[in-house]
C-alpha positions as CSV (number, residue, x, y, z in Angstrom):
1,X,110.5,90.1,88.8
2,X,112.2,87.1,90.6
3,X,110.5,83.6,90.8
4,X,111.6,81.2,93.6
5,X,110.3,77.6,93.3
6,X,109.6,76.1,96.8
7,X,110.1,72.4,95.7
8,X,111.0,70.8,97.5
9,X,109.5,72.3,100.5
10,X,111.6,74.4,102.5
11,X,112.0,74.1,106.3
12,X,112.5,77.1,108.0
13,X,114.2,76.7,111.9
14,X,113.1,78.4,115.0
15,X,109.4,78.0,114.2
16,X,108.5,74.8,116.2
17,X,106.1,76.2,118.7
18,X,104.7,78.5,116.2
19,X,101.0,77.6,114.9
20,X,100.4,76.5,111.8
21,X,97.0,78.9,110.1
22,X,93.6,77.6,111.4
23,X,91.1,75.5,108.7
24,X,88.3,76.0,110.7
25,X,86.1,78.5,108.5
26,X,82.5,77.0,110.0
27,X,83.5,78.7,113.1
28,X,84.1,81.9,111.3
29,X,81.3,81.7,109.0
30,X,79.1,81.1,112.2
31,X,80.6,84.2,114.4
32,X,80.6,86.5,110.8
33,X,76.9,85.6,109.2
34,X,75.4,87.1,112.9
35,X,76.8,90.9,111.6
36,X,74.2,92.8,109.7
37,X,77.1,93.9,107.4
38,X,78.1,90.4,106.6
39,X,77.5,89.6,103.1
40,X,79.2,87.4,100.3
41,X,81.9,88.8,98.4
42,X,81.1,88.7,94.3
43,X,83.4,86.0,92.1
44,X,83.6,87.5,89.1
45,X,84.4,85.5,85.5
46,X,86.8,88.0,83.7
47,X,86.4,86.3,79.9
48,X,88.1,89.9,78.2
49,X,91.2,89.1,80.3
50,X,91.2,85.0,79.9
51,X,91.0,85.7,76.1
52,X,94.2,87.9,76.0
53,X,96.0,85.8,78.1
54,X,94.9,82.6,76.1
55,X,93.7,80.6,79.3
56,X,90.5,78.6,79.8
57,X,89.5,81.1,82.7
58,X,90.5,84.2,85.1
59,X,88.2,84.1,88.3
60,X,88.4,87.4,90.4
61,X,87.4,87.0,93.9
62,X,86.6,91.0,94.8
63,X,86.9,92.0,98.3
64,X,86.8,95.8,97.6
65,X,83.5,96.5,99.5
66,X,83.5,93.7,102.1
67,X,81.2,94.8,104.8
68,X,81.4,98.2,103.9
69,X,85.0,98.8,104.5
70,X,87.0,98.4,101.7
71,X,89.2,95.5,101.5
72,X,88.9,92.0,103.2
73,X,90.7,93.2,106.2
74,X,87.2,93.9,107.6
75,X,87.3,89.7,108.2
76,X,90.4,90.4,110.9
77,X,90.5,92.2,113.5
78,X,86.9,92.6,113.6
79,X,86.3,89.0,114.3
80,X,89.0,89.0,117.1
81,X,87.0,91.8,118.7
82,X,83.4,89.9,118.4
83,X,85.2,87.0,120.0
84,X,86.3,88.9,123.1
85,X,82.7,90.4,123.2
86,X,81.1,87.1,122.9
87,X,83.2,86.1,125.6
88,X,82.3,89.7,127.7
89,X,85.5,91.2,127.5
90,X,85.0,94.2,124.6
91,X,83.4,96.9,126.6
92,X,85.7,99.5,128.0
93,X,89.0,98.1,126.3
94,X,91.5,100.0,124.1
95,X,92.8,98.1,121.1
96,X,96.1,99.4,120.0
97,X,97.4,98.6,116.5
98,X,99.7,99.5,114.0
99,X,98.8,99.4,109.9
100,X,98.9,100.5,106.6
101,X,95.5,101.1,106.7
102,X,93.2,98.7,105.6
103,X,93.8,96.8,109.1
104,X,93.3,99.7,111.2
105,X,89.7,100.0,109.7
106,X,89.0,96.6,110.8
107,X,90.1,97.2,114.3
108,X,88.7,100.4,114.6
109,X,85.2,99.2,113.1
110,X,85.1,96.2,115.7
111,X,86.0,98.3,118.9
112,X,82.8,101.1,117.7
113,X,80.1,98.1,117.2
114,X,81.5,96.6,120.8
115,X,81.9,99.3,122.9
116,X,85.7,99.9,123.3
117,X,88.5,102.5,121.9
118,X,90.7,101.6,119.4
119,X,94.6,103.5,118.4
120,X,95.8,103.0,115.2
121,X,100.1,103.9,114.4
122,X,100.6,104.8,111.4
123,X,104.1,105.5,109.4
124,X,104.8,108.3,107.5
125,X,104.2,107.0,104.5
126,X,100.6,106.0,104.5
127,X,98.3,108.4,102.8
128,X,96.8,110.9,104.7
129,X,93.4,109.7,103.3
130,X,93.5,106.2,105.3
131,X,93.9,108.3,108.0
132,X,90.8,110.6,107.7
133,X,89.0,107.1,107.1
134,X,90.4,105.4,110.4
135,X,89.4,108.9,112.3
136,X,85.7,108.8,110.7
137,X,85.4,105.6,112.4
138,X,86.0,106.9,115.6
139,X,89.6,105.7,116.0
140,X,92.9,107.9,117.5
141,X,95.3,108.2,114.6
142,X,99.1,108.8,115.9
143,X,102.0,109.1,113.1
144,X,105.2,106.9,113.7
145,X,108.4,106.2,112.1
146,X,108.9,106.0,108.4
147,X,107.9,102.7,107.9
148,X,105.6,100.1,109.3
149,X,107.8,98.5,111.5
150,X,108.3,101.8,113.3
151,X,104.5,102.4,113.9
152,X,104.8,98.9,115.2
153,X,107.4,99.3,117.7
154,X,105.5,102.8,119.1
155,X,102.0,101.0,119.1
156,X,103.8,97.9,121.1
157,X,105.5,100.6,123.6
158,X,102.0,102.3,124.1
159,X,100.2,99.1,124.8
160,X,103.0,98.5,127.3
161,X,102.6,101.9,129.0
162,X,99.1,102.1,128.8
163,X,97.8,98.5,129.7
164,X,95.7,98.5,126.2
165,X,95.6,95.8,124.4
166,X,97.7,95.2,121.5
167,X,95.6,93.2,118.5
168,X,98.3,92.7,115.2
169,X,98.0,91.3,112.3
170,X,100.9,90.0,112.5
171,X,102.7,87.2,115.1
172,X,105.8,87.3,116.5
173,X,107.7,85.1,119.3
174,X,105.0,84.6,122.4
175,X,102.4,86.4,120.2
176,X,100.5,84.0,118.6
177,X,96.6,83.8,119.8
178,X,95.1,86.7,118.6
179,X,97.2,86.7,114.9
180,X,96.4,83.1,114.9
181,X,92.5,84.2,115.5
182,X,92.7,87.1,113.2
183,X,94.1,84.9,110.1
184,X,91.1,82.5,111.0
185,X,88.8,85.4,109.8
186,X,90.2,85.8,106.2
187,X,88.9,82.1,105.8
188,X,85.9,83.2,105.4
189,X,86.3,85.0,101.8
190,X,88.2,81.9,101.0
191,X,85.2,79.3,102.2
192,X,83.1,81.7,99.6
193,X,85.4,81.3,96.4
194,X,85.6,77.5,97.2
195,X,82.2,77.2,96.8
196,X,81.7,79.8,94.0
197,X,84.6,78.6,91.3
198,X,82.6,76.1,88.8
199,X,85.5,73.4,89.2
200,X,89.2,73.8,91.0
201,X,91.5,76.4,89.9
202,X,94.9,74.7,88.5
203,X,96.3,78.6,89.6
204,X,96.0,80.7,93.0
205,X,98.1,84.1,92.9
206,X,98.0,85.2,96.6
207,X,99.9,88.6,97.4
208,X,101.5,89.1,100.5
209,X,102.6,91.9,103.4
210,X,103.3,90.0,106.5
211,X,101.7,87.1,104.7
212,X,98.2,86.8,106.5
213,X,95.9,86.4,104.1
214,X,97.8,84.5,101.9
215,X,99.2,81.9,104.7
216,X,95.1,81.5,105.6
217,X,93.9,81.3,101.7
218,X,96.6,78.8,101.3
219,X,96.0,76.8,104.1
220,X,92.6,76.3,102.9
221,X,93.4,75.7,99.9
222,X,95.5,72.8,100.5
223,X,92.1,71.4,102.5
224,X,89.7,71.5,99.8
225,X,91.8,70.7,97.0
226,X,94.9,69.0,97.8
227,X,98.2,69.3,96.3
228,X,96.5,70.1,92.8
229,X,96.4,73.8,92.6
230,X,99.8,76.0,92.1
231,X,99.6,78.0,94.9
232,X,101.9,81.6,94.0
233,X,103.1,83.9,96.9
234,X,103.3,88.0,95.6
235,X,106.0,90.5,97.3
236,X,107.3,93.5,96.2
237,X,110.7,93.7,95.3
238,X,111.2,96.2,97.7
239,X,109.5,94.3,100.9
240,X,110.4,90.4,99.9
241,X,109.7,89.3,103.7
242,X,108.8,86.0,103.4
243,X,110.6,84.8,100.1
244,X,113.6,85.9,102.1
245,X,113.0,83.9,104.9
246,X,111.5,80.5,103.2
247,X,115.5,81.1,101.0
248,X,117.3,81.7,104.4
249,X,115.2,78.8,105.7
250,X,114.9,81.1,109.1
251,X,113.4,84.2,110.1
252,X,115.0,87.1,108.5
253,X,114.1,91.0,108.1
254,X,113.9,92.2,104.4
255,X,115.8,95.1,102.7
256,X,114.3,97.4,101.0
257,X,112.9,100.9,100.6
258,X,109.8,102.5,100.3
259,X,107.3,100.2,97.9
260,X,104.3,101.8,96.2
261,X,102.4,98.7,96.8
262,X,101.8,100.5,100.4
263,X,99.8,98.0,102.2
264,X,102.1,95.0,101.0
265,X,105.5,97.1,101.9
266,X,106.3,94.9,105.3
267,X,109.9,94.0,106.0
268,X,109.3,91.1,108.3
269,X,106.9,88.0,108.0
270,X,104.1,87.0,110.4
271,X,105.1,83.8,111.9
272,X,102.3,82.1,112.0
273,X,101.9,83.1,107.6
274,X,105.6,82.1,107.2
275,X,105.0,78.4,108.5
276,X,102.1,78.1,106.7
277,X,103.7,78.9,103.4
278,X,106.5,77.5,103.8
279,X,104.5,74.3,103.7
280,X,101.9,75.6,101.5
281,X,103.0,77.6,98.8
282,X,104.8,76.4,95.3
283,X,106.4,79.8,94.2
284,X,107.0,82.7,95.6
285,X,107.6,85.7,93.0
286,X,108.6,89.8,93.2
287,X,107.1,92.2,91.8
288,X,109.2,95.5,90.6
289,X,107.2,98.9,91.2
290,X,106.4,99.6,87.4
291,X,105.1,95.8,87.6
292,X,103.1,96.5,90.2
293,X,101.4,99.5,88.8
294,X,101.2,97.4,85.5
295,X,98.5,94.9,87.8
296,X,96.7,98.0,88.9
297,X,95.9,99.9,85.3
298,X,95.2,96.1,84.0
299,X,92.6,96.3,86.7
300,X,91.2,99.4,85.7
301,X,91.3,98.5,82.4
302,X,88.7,95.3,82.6
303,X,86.4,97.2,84.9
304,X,87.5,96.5,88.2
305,X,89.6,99.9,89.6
306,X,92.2,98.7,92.6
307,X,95.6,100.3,94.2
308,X,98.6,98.3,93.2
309,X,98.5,96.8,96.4
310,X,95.2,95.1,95.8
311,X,95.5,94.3,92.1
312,X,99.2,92.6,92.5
313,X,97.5,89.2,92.6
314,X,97.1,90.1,89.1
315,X,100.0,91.9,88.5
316,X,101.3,88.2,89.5
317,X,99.8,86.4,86.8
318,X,100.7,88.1,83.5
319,X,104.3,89.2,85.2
320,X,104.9,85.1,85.2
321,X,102.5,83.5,82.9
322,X,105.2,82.6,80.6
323,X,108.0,81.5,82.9
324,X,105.4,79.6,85.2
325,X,103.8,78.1,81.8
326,X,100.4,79.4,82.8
327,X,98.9,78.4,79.0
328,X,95.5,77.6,77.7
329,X,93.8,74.9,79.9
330,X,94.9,77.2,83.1
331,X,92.0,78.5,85.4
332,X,93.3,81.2,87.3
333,X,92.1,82.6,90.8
334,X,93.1,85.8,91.9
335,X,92.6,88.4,95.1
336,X,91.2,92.0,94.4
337,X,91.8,92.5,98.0
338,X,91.0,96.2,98.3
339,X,89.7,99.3,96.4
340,X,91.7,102.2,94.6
341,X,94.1,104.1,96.7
């Protein structure tokens, strides 16, 4: 575990025409609440877990079974794809993408209810059984490279000599509008846990890949409530993308090997997420592997099964409850932002 305090705020260069995350949830709670799978996410009050941590309260926002597929990635790509078909421009299209696997079911979920085709790259390294989900919803699976930044590069190529349409969850330089659109979803499960916590959380552990959800949950954040809540960022160790970057103060690509937290393992930072964060966010923490899977049997333990990728919100919070002085008046939030692997 490494702990990197962002006060004061760092600036990171070569970011000024980047956006920073959108704030506009009514939008997206207008466009989402017209699906017949839409339905609120439960908040639930873990008092088992805020007992053995001696803190007034652990709130669990649980996005395992948002509309129906597994993790609140369903609020991305899916909502880019009702925009273009609000607009007439779904039909007939072929939406390219590259994921770990959560993101590929959102694009491939969008493109069946709207009429189009969606290709999802995936590395090496991503379970076989993500694949056999993405194929059941009716999207082309292709194998590329040994890590996601590989599967990137070949979904980016095919979109290239194919005229599809590339939809990321992630920005990069002159790719900004349809990340920018796709963070704007994840609002939505944040617009819920706003309204469902009793009061403010003084605590809001927010794990990162390319940084999407956390740079929109944060941005939000920092609407409703201010400068009151900590706000901490969650990496592996092995895929530190944007605590590297917020330290270099600039872009940079992360070392690292393989990371068992799968769907977090992304070597370089979303844009958009980075700016936002690097505004946004108080800490920013790694986790080691054994850490990780520590956050994921504590799941499983109080009832609520996750990968480690989806439980390292927790992982987080007992990793750095005593360095970060989490103690007995703190009223935690955290993500349980997908299922078991």
């Amino acid at each position: 575990m490494d702990i990197f305090q962002n006060t004061p705020r760092t600036h990171v260069s070569g970011l000024d025409d980047v956006p920073m995350p959108s704030i506009d949830h009514q939008s997206v709670a207008d466009l989402i609440q017209r699906c017949p799978e839409a339905a609120e996410t439960p908040l639930h009050d873990v008092v088992g877990l805020a007992n053995d941590l001696g803190v007034a309260s652990v709130w669990i926002k649980d996005e395992r079974n948002r509309m129906g597929l597994g993790s609140f990635k369903a609020l991305g790509a899916a909502y880019v794809i009702a925009h273009d078909a609000k607009a007439g421009r779904a039909k007939g299209r072929t939406y390219v993408t590259a994921s770990a696997g959560n993101h590929g079911m959102s694009v491939a979920a969008g493109a069946s209810a709207f009429g189009a085709s969606a290709v999802v790259y995936i590395a090496e390294s991503v379970p076989e059984v993500f694949a056999d989900r993405l194929r059941g919803l009716g999207a082309q699976v292709v194998r590329e490279g040994a890590i996601y930044e590989d599967s990137m590069a070949a979904a980016l190529k095919a979109a290239n000599d194919n005229g599809w349409d590339i939809l990321s969850d992630t920005s990069w330089p002159g790719y900004y509008e349809r990340p920018h659109r796709l963070m704007e979803g994840y609002l939505m499960l944040m617009r819920e846990a706003i309204a469902q916590v009793p009061e403010a959380p003084t605590h809001i552990f927010l794990q990162a890949g390319v940084g999407g959800l956390a740079g929109s949950c944060a941005a939000l954040v920092r609407d409703a409530w201010g400068s009151a809540p900590t706000i901490v960022v969650v990496e592996p160790e092995l895929a530190p993308a944007l605590v590297a970057s917020v330290k270099a103060g600039k872009f940079v690509t992360a070392e690292g090997t393989v990371s068992n937290m799968g769907r977090l393992d992304c070597k370089e930072p979303s844009l958009i997420a980075l700016k936002g964060l690097a505004r946004d966010a108080d800490v920013f923490i790694t986790l080691t592997e054994d850490e990780g899977t520590a956050g994921a049997d504590l799941a499983q333990a109080h009832g609520y099964p996750s990968s480690t990728s989806g439980a390292a919100g927790l992982a987080g919070l007992v990793t750095t409850q005593q360095a970060l002085a989490i103690g007995n008046n703190a009223r935690v939030l955290c993500i349980l932002s997908e299922g078991p692997a």
